[in-house]
C-alpha distance (Angstrom), angle and dihedral (degrees) to the residues before:
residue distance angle dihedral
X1 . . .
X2 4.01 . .
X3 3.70 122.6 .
X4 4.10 120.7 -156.7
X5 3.49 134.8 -170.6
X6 3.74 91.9 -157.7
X7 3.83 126.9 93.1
X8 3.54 119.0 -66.9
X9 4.02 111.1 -103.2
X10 3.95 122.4 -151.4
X11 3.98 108.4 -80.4
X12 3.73 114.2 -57.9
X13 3.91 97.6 1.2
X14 3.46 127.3 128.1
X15 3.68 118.4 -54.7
X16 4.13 94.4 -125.6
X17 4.27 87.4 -134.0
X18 3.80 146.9 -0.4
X19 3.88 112.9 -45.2
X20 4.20 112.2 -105.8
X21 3.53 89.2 -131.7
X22 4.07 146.1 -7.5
X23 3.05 131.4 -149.5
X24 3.54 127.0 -178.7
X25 4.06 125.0 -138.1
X26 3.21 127.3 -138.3
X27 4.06 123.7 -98.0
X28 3.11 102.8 -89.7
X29 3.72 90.8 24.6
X30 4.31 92.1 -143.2
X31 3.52 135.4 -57.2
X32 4.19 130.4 -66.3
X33 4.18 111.2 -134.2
X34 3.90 109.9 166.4
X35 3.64 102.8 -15.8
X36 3.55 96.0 -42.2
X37 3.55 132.5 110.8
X38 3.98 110.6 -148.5
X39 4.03 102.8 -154.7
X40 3.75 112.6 -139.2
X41 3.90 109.5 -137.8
X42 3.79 116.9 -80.7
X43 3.72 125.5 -147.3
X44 4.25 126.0 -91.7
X45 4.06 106.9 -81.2
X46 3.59 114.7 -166.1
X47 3.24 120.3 -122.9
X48 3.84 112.1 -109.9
X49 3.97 99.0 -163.7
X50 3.68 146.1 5.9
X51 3.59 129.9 -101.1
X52 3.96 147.1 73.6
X53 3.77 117.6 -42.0
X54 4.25 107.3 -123.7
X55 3.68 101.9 164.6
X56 3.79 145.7 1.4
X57 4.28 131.0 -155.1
X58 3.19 124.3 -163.7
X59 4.18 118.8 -150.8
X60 3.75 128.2 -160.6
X61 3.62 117.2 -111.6
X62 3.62 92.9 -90.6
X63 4.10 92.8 61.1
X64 3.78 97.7 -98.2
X65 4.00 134.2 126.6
X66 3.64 118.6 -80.7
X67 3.59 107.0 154.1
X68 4.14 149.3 -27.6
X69 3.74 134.5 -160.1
X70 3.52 134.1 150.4
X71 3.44 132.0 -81.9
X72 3.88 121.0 -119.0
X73 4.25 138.0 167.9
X74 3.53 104.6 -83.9
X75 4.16 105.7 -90.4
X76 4.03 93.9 44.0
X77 4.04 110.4 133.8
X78 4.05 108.7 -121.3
X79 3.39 105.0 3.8
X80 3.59 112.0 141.9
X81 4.15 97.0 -138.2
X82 3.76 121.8 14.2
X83 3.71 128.6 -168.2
X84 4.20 140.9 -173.3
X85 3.72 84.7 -103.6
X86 3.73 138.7 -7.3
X87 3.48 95.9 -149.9
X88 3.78 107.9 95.2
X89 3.72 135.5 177.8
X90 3.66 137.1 -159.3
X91 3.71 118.5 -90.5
X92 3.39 95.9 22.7
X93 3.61 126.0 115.5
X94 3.95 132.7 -123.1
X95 3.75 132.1 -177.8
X96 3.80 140.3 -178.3
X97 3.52 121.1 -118.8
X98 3.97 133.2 148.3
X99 4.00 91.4 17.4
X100 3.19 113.3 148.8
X101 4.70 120.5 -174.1
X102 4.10 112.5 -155.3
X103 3.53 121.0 -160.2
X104 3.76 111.4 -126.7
């Protein structure tokens, strides 16, 4: 899972800069009940440089395109990936934990 604090590019196109952060999932990445994948924790990523988180993709274990959304504050209706804060700065650490993706 990449974060960016460029603009968001169609689905799958190139990222328009060096991810924020990654963090890498776990293999397998969590378990699917009813449409929903339930994410299994991932480890602390450091945060490679400052700014305001816009977007995230995700890749398959093999470095391809999965998926991209937007990032939002935790709370916001339809965003795609939501966070405590988007505000992020270098040297810190983020994590996943509780995320949950829903098929539409």
């Amino acid at each position: 899972l990449e974060l960016y604090a460029t603009t968001q590019p169609a689905p799958g196109a190139a990222s328009g800069g060096s991810p924020m952060a990654v963090m890498g999932l776990q293999k397998p990445c969590g378990s699917v009940v009813g449409g929903v994948i339930y994410f299994s924790a991932s480890l602390p990523a450091q945060v490679l440089s400052s700014g305001t988180a816009r977007w995230a993709r995700v890749k398959d274990g093999d470095g391809l395109w999965v998926i991209d959304g937007n990032v939002a504050v935790t709370g916001t209706p339809g965003a795609g990936f939501t966070i405590g804060d988007v505000v992020l700065y270098a040297g810190a650490f983020v994590f996943l934990f509780g995320a949950t993706l829903t098929e539409p």
